[in-house]
N, C-alpha and C positions, 0 to 999 in steps of 0.2 A: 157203921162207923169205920169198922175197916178199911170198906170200898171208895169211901171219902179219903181215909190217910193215904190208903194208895194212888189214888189221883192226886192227890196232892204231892206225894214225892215224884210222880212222872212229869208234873207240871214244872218240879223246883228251878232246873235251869234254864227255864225261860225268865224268872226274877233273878236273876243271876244278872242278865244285861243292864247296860243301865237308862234312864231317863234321867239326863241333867242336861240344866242350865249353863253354860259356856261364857265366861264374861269376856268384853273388849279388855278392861281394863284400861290402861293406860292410850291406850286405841280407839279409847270412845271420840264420839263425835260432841263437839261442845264451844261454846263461845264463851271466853274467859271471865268470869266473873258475871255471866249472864243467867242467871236460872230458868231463863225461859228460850232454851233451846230444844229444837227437838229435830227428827228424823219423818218425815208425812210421806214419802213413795218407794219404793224399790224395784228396779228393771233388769230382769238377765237380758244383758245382750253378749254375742259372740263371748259365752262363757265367762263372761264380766259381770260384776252387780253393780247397778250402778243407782247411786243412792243421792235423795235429795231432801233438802228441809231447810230448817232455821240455825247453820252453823258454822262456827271458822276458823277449829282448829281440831285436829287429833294427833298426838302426843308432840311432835316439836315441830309438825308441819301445818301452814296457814293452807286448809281448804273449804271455802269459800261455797257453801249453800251445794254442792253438788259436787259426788264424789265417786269415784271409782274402786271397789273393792276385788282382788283379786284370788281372794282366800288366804291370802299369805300378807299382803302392805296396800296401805290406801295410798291412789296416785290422786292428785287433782287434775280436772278440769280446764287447765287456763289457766285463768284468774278466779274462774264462778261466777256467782249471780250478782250483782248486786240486788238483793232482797233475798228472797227464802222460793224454790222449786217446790212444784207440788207434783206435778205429772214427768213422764217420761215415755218415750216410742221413738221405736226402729221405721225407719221408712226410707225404701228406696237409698239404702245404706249411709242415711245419714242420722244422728240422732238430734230429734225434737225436745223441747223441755218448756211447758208449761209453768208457769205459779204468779206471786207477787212480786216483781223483781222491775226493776226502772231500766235497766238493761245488763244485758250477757258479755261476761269477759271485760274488755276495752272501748267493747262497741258500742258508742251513746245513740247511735243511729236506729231506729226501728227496730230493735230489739228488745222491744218493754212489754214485759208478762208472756213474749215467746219468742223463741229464738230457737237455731239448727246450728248442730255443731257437724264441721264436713272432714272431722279427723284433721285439720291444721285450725282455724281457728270458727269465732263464731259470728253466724253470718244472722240477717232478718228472714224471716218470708213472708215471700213475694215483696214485690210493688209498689201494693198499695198502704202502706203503713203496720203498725202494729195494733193488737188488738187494745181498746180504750176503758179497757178492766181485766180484772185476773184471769187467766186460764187456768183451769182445775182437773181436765178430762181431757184424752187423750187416747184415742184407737182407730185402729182402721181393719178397714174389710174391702172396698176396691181404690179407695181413699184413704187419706189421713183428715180424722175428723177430731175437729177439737171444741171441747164442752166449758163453758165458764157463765161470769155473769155478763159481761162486753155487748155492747149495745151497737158495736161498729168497731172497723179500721180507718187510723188514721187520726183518730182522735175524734177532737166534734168540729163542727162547724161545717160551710158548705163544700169542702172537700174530702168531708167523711166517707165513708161506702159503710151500710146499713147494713149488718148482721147481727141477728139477735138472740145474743146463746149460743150460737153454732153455726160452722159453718165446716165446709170440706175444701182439702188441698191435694191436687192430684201432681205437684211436684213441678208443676208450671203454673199456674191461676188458682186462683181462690173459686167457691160454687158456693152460691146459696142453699140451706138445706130448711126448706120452711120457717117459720117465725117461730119460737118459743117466748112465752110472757115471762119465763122467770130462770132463773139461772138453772146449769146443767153441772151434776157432782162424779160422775161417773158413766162408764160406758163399757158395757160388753157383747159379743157375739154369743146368742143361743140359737140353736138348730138355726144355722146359718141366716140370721136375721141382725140388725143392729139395735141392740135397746140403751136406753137414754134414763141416768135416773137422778132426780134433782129435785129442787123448790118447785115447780111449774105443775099448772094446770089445764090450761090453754095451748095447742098445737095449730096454727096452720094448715087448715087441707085437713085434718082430723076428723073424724066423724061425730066423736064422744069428745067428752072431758077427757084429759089424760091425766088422773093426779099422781104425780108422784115419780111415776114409770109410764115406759112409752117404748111403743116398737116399731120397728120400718121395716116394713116388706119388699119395699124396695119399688114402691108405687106412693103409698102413703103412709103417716104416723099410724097409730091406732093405741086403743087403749089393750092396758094388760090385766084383762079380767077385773076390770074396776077399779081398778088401781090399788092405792096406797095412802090411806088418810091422812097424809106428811110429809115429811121431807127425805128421799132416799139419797144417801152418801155414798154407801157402796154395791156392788153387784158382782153376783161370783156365780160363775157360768158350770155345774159337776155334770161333767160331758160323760162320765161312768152310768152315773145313775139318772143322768136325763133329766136334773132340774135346774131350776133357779132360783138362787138366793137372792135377798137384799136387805139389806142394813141400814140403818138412818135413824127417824125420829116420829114414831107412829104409833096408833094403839087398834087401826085396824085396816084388813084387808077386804079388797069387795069391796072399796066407799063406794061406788056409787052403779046404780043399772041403767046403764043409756045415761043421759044426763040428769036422776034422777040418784037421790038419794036411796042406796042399797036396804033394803027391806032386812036380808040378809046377813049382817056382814061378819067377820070374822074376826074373832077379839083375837090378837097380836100383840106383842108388847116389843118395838123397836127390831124385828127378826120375821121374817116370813117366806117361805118357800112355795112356787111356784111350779106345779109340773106341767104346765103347756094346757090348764084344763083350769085348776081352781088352786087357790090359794089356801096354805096351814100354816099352822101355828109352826113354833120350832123348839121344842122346849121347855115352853114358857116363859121365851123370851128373857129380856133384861128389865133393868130399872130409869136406866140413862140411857143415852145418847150408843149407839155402834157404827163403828168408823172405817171398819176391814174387814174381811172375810179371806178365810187360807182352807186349802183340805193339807191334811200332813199324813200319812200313813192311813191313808183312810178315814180320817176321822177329820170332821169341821171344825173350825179353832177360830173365835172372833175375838176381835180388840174392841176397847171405846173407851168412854168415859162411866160407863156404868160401874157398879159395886154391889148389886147382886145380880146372877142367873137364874133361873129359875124360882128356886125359894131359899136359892144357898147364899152366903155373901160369898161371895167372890167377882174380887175389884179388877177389872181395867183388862180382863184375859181371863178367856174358858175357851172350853174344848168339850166338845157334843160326841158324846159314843152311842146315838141313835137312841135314846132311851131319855139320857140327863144331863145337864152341863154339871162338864167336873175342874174344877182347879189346875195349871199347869206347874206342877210342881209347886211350889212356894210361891209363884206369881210373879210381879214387880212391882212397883209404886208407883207409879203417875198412867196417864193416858197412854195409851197405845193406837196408832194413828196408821199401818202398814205392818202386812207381812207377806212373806215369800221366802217357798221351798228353793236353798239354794245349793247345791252338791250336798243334798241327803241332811240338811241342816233346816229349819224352821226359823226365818231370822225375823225379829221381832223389833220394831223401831217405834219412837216417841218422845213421850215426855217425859220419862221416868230415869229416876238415878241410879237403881240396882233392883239386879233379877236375879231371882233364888239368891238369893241374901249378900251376894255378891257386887260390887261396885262397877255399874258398866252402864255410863249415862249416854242415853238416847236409844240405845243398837246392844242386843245382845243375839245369846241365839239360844235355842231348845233344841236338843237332841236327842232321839229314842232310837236303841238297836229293835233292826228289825225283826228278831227273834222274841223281843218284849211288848210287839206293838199290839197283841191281840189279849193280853193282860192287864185288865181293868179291876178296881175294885166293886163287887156286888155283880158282874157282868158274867159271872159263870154259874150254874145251876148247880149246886153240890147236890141237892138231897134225894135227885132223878138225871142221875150223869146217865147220856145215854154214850153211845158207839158208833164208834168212825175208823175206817181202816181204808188204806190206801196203798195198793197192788198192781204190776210189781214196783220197787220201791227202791233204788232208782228207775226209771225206763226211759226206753229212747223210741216207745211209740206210745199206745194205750193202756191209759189206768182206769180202773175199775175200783170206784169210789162206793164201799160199801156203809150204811147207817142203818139206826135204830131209833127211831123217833120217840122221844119223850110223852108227844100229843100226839095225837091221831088226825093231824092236819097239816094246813102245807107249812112249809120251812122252807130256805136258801139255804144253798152251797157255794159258797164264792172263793175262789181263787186269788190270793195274790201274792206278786211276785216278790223279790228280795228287798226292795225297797218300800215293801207296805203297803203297795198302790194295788187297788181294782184289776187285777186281769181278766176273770172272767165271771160270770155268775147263771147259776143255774136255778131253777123253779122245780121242787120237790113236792110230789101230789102227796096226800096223805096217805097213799096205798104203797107209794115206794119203797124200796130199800136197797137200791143202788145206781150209780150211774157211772157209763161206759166214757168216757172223756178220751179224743185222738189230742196226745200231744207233741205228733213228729213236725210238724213247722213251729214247734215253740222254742223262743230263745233257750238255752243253754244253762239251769242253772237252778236256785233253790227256789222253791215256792210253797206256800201253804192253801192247806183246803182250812177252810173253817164253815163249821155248820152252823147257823143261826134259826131261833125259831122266835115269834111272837117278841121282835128284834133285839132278844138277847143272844150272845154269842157263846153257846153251849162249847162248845171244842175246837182242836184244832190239831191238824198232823203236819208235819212237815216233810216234803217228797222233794224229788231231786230230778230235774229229767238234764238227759246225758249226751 
């Protein structure tokens, strides 16, 4: 009992920092007298956020579905959307914006459901018309590709041009990228590939069925390990740990083997992670609908529509510490629809009126000092604390990371830096009990080792290199 009070008073001032919720306040985003306003994307560009959804004012200024945050005052847009932005992208230094919107700024011209702003005002692209239904998806990799339900530019009739779901924009013409049967909700790069995640299950030039999710090698579609028994919303690329999430509307992975229904499959519940091989659970997934995906100091944090994770009730926002979905602080009320790490802050957008009990409709944010982010509830081993020591302590070359394993099997060592993030990670044999780590090309500054076993996060030292 001792050894336990004593780890706990060496522990105390890391509960000392804090985790809290941050409200706009009078700063929120909202359309007056509308209750069904909310916030659906967020984009850092050149050190901007730049934010879009269903809205038209914050605090005495009119801004108009798409907005620019600087940390400090919201600027507008122009004039905005007419209608509600859903996507955002940097391309070839102009920014793109996708959603439902009849057109951008002033411009009644070809600018409906997409338009490009060129830093003066907002222009169409290309040519040949606009797309003839929403744009929802938005990225690129040697292109700018954009994902929705649009069946064609230009509208209908015999002067349409035929795109279905997708197409690519290389900053002069438009390019066909295959036919898709059903609409596209998202888009990311994993181990430098393009994957696609939507309604659809038919591909063009595809070999399989692609339900759900789809990759491009950059010859052809392909399926992603059977897909996804539903509809994926969104997709989040953890380039640390080498996997892929995605989020939507599903109960299982693996549907199908070749074009056949999966013998297999993997019970899911709206949450599934991908490591380049087979698909797992996450959790135990949600109950509802998930709409976002964020990593924030290391740990996964999803939005949606849901109201329980796992087997906890916990509405609209959780946060996965490898083990369990936990509640973020008090929460918020309504749906959450986007989020994004923006200067060391977690900023959380939707449908809701107040976060951590605080009044801050649409947009707020969560914050954790990074001295508290390895402090979880139930995440520390008291009744077999084992030993971690890290030598010398500041250093300005090699530390020698000594441990005492709880089990007699393998555990990680991961490193990260002052901001929470993944630096390094190391594989400890069960016969180990230390390791030599060169840190003279490492930036300048505080970081933590934390040992984990059997993915709980037993301890943690904090080192300095100088």
């Amino acid at each position: 009992m001792k050894r336990i009070f004593f780890f706990l008073i060496l522990l105390s001032p890391y509960f000392c920092y804090s985790q809290v919720w941050k409200s706009f306040g009078v700063d929120s985003l909202y359309i007056p007298g509308n209750p069904e306003s909310f916030v659906s994307t967020f984009k850092v560009i050149n050190n901007n956020l730049f934010v879009s959804g269903r809205f038209g004012k914050s605090s005495t200024q009119d801004i108009k579905c798409i907005a620019i945050w600087d940390s400090i005052n919201w600027h507008p847009l122009a004039e905005g959307l007419q209608g509600w932005g859903i996507s955002i992208q940097l391309f070839q230094n102009k920014i793109y914006t996708g959603g439902n919107f009849i057109y951008a700024g002033n411009n009644v011209n070809n600018t409906t459901y997409l338009a490009c702003w060129n830093d003066t005002v907002w222009q169409p692209v290309g040519s040949i018309g606009s797309p003839n239904s929403w744009v929802e998806a938005i990225s690129f990799k040697n292109m700018l590709y954009i994902g929705g339900g649009f069946g064609g530019f230009g509208y209908t009739g015999p002067n349409a041009t035929s795109f279905n779901c997708i197409a690519a924009w290389d900053g002069a013409q438009w390019h066909h990228v295959n036919n898709f049967d059903n609409g596209i909700s998202a888009f990311t790069i994993y181990n430098n590939e393009l994957y696609a995640g939507g309604y659809f299950s038919v591909i063009s030039g595809a070999p399989n069925y692609c339900v759900g999710i789809a990759r491009d090698d950059g010859a052809q579609w392909h399926d992603v390990g059977g897909g996804l028994g539903g509809y994926v919303k969104t997709l989040l690329a953890d380039t640390i740990n080498n996997v892929l999430y995605a989020g939507g509307v599903f109960s299982v992975a693996g549907y199908l083997s070749g074009d056949s229904l999966s013998p297999n499959p993997v019970p899911v519940r709206n949450i599934a992670k991908w490591d380049g091989a087979q698909w797992s659970d996450v959790g135990g997934g949600f109950n509802y609908d998930v709409y976002t995906l964020c990593l924030y100091r290391g740990e996964l944090y999803a939005g949606g529509w849901f109201d329980t994770a796992g087997t906890q009730r916990i509405p609209h926002l959780a946060k996965y510490n490898g083990s369990n979905w936990e509640s973020v602080g008090s929460g918020v009320d309504g749906i959450v629809q986007s989020l994004i790490v923006y200067k060391d802050e977690l900023y959380v957008g939707g449908g809701f009126k107040h976060a951590g009990g605080l009044a801050s409709s649409c947009i707020a944010k969560w914050y954790i000092h990074p001295d508290s982010v390895f402090i979880g509830n139930g995440e520390l081993k008291m009744e077999n604390v084992p030993e971690l020591k890290v030598y010398p302590n500041p250093t300005n070359g090699n530390i020698t990371v000594e441990f005492i394993l709880p089990q007699p099997e393998k555990a990680v060592l991961k490193i990260y830096n002052s901001k929470g993030e993944l630096f390094r990670k190391f594989i400890i044999l069960d016969r180990e009990s230390k390791k030599d780590i060169d840190t003279s090309k490492w930036a300048k500054g505080v970081y933590y080792c934390v040992l984990e076993q059997r993915n709980k996060r037993l301890l943690q030292v904090k080192f300095i290199v100088e």
